[in-house]
C-alpha positions as CSV (number, residue, x, y, z in Angstrom):
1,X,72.8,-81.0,-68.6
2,X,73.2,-77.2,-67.4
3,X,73.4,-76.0,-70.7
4,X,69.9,-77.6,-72.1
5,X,68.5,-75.4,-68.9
6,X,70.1,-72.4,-69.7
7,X,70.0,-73.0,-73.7
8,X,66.6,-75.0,-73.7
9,X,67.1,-76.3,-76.9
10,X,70.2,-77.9,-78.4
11,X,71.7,-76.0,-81.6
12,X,74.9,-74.1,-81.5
13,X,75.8,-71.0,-79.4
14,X,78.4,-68.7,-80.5
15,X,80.2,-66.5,-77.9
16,X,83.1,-63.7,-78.2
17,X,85.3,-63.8,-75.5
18,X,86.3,-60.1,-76.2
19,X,89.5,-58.2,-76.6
20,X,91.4,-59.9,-74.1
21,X,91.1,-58.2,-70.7
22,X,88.7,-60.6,-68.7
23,X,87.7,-57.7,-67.3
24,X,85.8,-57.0,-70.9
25,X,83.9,-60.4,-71.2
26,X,80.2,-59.4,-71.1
27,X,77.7,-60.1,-68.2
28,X,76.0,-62.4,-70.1
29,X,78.9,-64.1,-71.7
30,X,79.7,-64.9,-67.8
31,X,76.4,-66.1,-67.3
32,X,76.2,-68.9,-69.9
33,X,79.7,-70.0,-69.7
34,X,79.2,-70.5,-65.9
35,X,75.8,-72.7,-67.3
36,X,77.7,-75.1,-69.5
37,X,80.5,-77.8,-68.9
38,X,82.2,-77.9,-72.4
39,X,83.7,-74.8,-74.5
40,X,85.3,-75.1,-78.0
41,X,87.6,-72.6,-78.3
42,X,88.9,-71.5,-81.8
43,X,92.1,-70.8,-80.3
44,X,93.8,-71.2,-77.1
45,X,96.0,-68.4,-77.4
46,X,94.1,-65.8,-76.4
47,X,94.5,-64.1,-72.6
48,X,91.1,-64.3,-71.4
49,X,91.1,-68.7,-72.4
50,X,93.8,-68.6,-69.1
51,X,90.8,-67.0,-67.0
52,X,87.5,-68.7,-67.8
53,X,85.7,-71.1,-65.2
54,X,87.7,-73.8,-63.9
55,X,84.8,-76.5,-64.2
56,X,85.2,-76.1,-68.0
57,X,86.6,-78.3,-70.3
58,X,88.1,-76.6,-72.7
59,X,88.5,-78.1,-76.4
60,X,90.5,-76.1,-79.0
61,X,91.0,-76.5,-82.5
62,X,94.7,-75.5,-82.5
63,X,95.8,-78.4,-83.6
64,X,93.8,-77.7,-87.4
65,X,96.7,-74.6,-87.7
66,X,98.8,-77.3,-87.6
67,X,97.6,-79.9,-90.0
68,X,96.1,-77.8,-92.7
69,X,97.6,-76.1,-95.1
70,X,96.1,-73.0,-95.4
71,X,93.7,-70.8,-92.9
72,X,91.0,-71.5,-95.7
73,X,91.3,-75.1,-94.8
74,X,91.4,-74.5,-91.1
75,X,88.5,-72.3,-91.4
76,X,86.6,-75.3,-93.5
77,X,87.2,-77.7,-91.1
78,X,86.2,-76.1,-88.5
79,X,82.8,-75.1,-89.5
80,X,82.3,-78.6,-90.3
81,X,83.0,-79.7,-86.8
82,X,80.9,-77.0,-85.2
83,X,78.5,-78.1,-87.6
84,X,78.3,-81.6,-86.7
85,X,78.5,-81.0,-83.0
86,X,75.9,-78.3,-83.1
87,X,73.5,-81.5,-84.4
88,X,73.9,-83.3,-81.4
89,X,71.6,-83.4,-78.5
90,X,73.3,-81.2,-76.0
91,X,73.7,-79.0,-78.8
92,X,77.8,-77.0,-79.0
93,X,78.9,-73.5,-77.4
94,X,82.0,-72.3,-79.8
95,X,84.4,-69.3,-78.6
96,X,85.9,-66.7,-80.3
97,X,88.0,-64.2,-79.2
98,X,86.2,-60.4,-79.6
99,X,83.3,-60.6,-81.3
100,X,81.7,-63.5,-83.3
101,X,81.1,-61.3,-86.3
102,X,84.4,-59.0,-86.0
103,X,87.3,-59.8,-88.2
104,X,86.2,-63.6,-87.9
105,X,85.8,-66.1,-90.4
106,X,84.4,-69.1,-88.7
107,X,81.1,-67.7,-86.9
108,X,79.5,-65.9,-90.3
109,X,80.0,-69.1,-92.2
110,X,78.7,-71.7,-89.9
111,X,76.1,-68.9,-88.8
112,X,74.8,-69.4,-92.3
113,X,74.9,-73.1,-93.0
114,X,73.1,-73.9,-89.7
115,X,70.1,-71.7,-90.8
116,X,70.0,-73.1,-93.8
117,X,70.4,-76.6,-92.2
118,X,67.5,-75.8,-89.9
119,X,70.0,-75.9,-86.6
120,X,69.5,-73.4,-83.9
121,X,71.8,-70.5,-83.4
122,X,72.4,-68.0,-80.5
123,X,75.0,-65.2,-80.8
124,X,76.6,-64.1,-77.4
125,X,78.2,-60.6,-78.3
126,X,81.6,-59.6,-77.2
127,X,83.3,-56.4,-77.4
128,X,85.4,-56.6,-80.2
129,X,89.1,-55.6,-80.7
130,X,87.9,-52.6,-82.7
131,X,86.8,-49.9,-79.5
132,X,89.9,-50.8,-77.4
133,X,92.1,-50.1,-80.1
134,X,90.0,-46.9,-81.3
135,X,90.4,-45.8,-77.9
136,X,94.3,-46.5,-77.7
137,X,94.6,-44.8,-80.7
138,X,93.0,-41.6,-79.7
139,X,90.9,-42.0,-83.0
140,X,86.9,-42.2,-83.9
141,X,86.3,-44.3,-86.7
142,X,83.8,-41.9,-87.9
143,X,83.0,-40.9,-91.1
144,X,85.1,-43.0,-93.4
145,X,87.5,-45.3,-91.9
146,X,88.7,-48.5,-93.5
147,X,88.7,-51.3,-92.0
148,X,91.3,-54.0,-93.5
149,X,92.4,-57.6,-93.3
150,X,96.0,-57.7,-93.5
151,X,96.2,-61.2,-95.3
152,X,94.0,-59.8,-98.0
153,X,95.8,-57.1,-98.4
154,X,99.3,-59.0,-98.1
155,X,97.5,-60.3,-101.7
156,X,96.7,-57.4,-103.4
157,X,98.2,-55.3,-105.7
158,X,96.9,-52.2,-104.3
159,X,95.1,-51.0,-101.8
160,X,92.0,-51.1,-102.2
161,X,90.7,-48.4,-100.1
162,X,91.2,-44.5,-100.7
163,X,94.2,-43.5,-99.5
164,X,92.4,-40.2,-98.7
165,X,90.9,-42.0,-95.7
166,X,92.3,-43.2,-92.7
167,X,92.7,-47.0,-92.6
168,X,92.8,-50.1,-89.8
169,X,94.6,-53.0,-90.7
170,X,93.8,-55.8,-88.6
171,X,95.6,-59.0,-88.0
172,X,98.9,-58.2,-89.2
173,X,100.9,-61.1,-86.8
174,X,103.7,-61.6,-88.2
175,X,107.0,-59.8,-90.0
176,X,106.3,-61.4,-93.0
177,X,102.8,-60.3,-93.7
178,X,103.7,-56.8,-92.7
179,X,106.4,-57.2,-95.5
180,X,103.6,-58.0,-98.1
181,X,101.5,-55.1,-96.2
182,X,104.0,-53.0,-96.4
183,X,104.8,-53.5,-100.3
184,X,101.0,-53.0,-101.4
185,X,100.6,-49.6,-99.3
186,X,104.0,-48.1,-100.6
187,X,102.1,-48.3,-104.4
188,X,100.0,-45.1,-103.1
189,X,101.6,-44.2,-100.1
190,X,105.7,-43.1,-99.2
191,X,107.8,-44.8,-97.4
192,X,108.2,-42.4,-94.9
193,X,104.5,-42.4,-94.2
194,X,103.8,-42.1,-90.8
195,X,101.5,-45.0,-89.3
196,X,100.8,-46.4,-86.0
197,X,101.1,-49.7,-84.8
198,X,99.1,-51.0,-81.5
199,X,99.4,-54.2,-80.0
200,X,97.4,-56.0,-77.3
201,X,94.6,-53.1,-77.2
202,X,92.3,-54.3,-74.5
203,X,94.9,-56.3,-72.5
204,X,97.4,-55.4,-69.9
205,X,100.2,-55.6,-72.4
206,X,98.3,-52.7,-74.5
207,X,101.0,-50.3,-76.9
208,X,100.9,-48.0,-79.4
209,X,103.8,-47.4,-81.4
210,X,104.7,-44.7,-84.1
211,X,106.7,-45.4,-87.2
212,X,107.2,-44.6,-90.5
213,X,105.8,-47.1,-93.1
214,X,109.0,-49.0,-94.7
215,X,109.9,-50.2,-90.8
216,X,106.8,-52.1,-90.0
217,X,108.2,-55.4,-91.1
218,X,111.4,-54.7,-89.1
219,X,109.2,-54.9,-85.3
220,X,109.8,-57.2,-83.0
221,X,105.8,-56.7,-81.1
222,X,104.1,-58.0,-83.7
223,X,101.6,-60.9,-83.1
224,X,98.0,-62.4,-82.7
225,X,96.6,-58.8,-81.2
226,X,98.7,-56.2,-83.7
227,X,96.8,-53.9,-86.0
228,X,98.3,-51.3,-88.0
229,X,96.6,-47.8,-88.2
230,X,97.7,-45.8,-91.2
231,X,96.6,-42.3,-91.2
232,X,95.6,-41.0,-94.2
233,X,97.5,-38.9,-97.3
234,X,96.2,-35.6,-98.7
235,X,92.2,-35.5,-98.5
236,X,92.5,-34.7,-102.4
237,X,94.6,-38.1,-103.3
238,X,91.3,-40.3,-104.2
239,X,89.0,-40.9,-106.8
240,X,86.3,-40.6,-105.1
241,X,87.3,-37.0,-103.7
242,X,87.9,-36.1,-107.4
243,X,84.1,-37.7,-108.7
244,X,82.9,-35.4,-105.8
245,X,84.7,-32.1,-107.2
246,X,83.5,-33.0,-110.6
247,X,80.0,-33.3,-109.3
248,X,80.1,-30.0,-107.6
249,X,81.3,-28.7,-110.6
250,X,77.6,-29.8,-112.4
251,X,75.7,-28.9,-109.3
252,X,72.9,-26.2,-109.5
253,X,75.1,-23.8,-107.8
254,X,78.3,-25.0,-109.5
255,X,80.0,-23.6,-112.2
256,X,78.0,-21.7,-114.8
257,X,80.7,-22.8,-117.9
258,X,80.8,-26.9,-116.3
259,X,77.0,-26.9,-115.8
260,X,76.7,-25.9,-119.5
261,X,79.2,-28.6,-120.5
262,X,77.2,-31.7,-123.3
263,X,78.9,-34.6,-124.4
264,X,79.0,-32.8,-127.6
265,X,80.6,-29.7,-126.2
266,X,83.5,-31.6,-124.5
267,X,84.5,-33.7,-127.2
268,X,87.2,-31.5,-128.7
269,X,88.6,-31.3,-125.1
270,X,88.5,-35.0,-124.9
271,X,90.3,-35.6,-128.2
272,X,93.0,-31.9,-127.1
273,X,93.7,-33.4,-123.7
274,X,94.8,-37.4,-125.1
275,X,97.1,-35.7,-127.4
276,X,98.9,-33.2,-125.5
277,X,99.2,-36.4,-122.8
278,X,100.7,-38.3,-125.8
279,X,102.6,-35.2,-126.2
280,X,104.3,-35.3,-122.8
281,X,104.8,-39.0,-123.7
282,X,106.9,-38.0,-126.2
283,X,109.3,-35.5,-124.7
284,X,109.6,-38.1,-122.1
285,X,108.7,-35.3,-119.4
286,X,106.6,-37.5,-116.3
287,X,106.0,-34.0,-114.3
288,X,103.6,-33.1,-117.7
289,X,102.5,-36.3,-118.0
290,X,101.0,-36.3,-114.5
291,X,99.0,-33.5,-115.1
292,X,97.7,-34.3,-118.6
293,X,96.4,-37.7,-117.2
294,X,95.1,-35.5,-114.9
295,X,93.2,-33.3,-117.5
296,X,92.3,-36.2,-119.3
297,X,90.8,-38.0,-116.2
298,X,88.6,-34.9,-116.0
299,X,87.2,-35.2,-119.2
300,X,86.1,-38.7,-118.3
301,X,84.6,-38.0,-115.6
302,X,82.9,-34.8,-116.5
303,X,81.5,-37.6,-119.4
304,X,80.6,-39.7,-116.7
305,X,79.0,-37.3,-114.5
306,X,76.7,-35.8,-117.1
307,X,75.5,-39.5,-118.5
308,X,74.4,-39.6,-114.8
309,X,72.7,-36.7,-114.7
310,X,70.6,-37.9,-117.9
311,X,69.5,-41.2,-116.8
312,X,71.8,-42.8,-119.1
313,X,74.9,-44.3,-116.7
314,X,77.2,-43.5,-113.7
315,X,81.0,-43.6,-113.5
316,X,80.6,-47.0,-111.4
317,X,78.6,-48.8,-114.3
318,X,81.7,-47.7,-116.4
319,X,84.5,-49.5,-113.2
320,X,82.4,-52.2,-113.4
321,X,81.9,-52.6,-117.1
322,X,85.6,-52.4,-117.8
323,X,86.7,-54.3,-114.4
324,X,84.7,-57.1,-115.8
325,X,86.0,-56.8,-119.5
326,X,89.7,-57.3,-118.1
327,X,88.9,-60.4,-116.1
328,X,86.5,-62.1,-118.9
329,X,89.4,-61.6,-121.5
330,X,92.0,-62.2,-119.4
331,X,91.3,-65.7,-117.9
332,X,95.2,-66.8,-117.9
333,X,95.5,-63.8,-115.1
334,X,92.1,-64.2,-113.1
335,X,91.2,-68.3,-113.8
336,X,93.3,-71.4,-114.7
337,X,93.4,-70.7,-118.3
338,X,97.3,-71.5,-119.7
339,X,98.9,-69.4,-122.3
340,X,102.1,-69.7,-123.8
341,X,103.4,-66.7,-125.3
342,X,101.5,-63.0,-126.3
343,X,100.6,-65.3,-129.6
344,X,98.4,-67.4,-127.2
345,X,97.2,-63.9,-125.1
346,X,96.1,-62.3,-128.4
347,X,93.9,-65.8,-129.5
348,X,92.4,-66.3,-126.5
349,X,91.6,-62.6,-126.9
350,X,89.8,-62.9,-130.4
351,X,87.9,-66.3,-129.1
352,X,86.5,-64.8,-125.9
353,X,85.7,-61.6,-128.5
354,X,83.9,-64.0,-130.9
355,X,81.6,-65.6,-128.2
356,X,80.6,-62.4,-126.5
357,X,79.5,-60.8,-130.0
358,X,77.5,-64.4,-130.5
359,X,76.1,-63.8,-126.9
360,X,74.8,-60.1,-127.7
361,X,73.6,-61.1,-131.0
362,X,75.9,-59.0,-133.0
363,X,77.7,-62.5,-135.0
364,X,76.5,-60.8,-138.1
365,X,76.4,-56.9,-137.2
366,X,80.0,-56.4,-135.6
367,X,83.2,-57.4,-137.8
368,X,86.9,-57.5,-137.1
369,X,87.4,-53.5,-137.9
370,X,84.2,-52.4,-136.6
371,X,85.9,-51.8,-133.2
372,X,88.4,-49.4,-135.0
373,X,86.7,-46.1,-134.6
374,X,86.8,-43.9,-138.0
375,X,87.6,-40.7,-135.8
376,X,91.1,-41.8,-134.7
377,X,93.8,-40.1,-137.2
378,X,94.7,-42.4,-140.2
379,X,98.1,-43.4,-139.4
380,X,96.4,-44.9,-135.8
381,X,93.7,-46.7,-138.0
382,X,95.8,-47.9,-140.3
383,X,98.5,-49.4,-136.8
384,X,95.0,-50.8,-135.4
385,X,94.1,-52.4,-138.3
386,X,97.3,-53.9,-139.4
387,X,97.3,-55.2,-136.1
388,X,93.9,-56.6,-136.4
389,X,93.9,-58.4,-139.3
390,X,97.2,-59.9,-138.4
391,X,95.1,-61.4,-135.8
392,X,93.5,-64.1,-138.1
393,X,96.6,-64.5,-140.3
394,X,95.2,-62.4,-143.3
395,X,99.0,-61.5,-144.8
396,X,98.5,-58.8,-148.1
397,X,98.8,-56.2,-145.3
398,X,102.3,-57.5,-144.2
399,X,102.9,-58.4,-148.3
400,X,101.9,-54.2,-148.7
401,X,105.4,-53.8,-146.5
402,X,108.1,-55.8,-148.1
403,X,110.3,-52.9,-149.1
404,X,110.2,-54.7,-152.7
405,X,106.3,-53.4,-152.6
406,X,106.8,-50.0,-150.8
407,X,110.1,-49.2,-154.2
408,X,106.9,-50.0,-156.7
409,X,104.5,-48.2,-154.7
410,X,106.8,-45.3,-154.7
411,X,107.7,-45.3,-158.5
412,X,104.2,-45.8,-159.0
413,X,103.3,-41.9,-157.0
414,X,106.2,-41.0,-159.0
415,X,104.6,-42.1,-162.5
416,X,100.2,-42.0,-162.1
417,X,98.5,-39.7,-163.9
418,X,97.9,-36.3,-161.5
419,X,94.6,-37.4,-160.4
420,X,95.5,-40.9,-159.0
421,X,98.6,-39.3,-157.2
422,X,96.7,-39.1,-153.6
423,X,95.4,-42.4,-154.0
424,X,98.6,-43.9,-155.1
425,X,100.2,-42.1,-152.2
426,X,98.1,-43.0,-149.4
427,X,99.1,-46.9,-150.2
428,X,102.5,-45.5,-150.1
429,X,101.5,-44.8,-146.1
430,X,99.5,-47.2,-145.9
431,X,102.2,-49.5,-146.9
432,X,104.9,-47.8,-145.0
433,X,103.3,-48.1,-141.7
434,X,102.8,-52.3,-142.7
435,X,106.9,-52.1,-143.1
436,X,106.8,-50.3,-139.5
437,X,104.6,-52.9,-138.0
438,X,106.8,-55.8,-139.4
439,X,109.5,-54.0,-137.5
440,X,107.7,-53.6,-134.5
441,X,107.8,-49.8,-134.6
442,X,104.6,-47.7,-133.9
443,X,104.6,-45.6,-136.6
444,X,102.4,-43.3,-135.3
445,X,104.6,-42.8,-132.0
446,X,108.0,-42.7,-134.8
447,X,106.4,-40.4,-136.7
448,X,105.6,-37.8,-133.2
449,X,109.4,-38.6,-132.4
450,X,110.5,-37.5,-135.6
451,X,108.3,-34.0,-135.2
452,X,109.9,-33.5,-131.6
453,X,113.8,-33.9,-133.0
454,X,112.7,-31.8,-136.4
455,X,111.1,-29.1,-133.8
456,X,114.1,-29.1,-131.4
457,X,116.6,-28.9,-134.4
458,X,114.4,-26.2,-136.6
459,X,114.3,-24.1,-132.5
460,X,117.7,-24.4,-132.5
461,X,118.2,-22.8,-136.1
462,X,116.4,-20.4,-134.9
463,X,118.2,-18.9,-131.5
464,X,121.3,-19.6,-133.3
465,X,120.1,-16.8,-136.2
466,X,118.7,-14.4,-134.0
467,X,121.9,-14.7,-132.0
468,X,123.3,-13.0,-135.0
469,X,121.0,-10.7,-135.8
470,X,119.8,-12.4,-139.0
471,X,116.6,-13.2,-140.4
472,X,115.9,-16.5,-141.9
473,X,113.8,-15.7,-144.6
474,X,116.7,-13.1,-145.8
475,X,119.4,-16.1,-145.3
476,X,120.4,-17.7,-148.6
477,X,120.1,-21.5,-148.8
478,X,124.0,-21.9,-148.0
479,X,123.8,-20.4,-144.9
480,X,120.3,-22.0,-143.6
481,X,121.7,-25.0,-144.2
482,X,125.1,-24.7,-142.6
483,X,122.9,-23.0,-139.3
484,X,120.7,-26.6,-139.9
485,X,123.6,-29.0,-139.7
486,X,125.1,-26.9,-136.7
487,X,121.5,-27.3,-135.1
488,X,121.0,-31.1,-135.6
489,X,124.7,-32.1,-135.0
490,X,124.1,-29.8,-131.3
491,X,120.8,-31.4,-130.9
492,X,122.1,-34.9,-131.6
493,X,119.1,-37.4,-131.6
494,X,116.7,-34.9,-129.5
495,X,114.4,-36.3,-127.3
496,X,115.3,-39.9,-128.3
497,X,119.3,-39.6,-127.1
């Protein structure tokens, strides 16, 4: 046949029609396709299948859209075919529209079975949909544009990419995966973000549209040849910028206070900046809180940055470290594992603990508590271990809480000889915050809220003396207390009204 002269061997031949204009089907594409009498197309519905040689017989696998039930399935049954076709004698040319290895599932995969199936394979490059559409948008894709699939990302939570770099999204065909599209990129982006939609780049029925991002789902263009550029937000507004300030920072000709920064120099920083976040948890104020995560997000990194320096780890063996934690110990999220209620989270929890501490050989080193650091203030130990025990249905720690225990642990403080009064005491707390648990109150967080209200009421007291010209300390008890109730009665419940 014409093709064993051109090809000279049988095997399969995979060929990229391009972007769409015929006009942008390569020389040599033209050559072999005039050489051969049969063409599998992956789809007919592209606008160059309407303008190849009229001695070919075109076969397409439309029909597999059809009957399967996802594009996974198409995709699978079409390798197979190609497979089996690219066995035969006069060997298979497949079509795909652009290139073979551009945003295109089928030619990679069957690429990579045949050689490993020992069948012959020729790529035919075509100009992709990328450079007509880089050129339509007026845009280089130079240095760090992201290139996206807009069913993956229709699945994601997130983006995935830095929204700190500009991004292509392509294959968005329909209104209903720009929906999803839309609804992952409004997690870091707003919804009057200006992006860019163009359609048909490389055809005659090329355009480029500009919108904000909540209206994509609402146009009517959208189809086989849409792709959605989405320019990006502040350069500032990724992680990876920040890791990169951070770094600077440590750099020989960085800052002289940073570059003498230690893991032990940081750590008060460390433990200052998770408390005053806690403390913008607890006045309920979200501008503070954004900034403290802030601060606190430098301290890990600055942590990060220097175990790198030393040899010892990088900030993307600590992603990946945790990333992997999540999904091991989460398997009714990332597998087929069924859970019922938080009862069943919490044991599958404890088992998958169990087995990895059998797996690192620490069965015998590491016990239930051991995971509890000793430098966390005692109320949080004694919430994290009330919790933890409570785990494997060990119950004097819930007994401690019955309010019948906590009257006798109090007449107890109230009747010990002076030296065993701390003692006696801290199982007073220590039983207290088993009450709290029982109750489903953090007693450390209670305990915070409790400060905030007494430090809004006792401010309060305060203005209302100076307002008179008094001093508290020269007050008499009366009158401090009469100021107090006026306080607390104006403050009402503080921070948690």
């Amino acid at each position: 046949m014409a093709e064993q002269s051109i090809q000279g061997m049988s095997g399969i031949t995979l060929l990229g029609l391009g972007p769409g204009d015929p006009g942008l089907v390569t020389r040599e594409a033209w050559d072999w396709l005039a050489g051969i009498d049969v063409l599998y197309l992956r789809t007919k519905q592209h606008p160059t299948a309407a303008s190849l040689p009229e001695h070919l017989k075109l076969e397409s696998f439309d029909s597999f859209y059809e009957d399967e039930e996802s594009f996974e399935d198409v995709y699978e049954a079409i390798v197979k075919a190609i497979l089996k076709l690219g066995q035969t004698p006069e060997g298979v040319t497949y079509a795909v529209p652009g290139h073979p290895f551009v945003a295109e599932a089928t030619c990679p995969e069957i690429a990579r079975r045949a050689r490993k199936a020992g069948i012959p394979v020729r790529v035919i490059d075509g100009l992709s949909f990328l450079e007509p559409t880089f050129r339509a948008l007026g845009i280089d894709p130079f240095p760090d544009l992201a290139l996206v699939d807009a069913i993956t990302l229709s699945m994601r939570q997130t983006s995935g990419f830095p929204p700190s770099s500009p991004a292509l999204i392509a294959q968005i065909y329909s209104q209903a995966v720009a929906s999803e599209v839309k609804l992952t990129l409004m997690t870091a982006y707003p919804d009057e973000h200006p992006v860019r939609l163009a359609h048909g780049a490389g055809t005659a029925e090329e355009i480029v549209e500009e919108l904000p991002l909540y209206a994509i789902d609402q146009n009517k263009g959208l189809g086989l040849l849409s792709s959605l550029f989405v320019p990006p937000l502040h350069q500032r507004a990724s992680f990876e910028t920040f890791q990169e300030i951070v770094a600077c920072l440590r750099a020989p000709d960085g800052c002289p206070w940073d570059r003498k920064q230690t893991h032990t120099s940081l750590r008060p920083y460390l433990l200052e900046e998770a408390y005053e976040a806690l403390d913008a948890l607890d006045r309920g104020d979200m501008s503070d809180l954004q900034e403290e995560l802030g601060d606190l997000l430098l301290q890990i990194v600055l942590h990060a940055q220097i175990a790198a320096e030393e040899g010892d780890f990088n900030i993307h063996q600590v992603l990946h470290g945790i990333s992997s934690k999540l999904i091991r110990r989460h398997p009714h999220v990332f597998s087929d594992v069924k859970v019922e209620d938080v009862s069943g989270v919490i044991q599958t929890w404890e088992a998958i603990k169990a087995e990895e501490r059998q797996e690192n050989g620490e069965l015998d080193k590491k016990g239930l508590l051991d995971g509890v650091p000793r430098a966390l203030p005692a109320l949080l130990q004694a919430e994290e271990i009330i919790e933890r025990v409570g785990r494997v249905a060990f119950d004097e720690l819930e007994k401690m809480g019955d309010p019948s225990s906590i009257h006798d642990r109090l007449k107890s403080v109230m009747s010990v000889e002076e030296h065993q009064r701390a003692e006696a005491f801290g199982e007073l707390l220590f039983a207290l915050t088993s009450l709290a648990h029982s109750m489903d109150i953090r007693a450390e967080s209670a305990l915070r809220k409790a400060l905030v209200r007494f430090r809004a009421g006792f401010g309060a007291m305060e203005a209302q003396a100076l307002a008179k010209g008094e001093a508290l300390i020269e007050m008499s008890p009366a009158d401090k207390a009469e100021l107090w109730n006026g306080a607390t009665s104006d403050e009402g419940s503080g921070e948690d009204a």
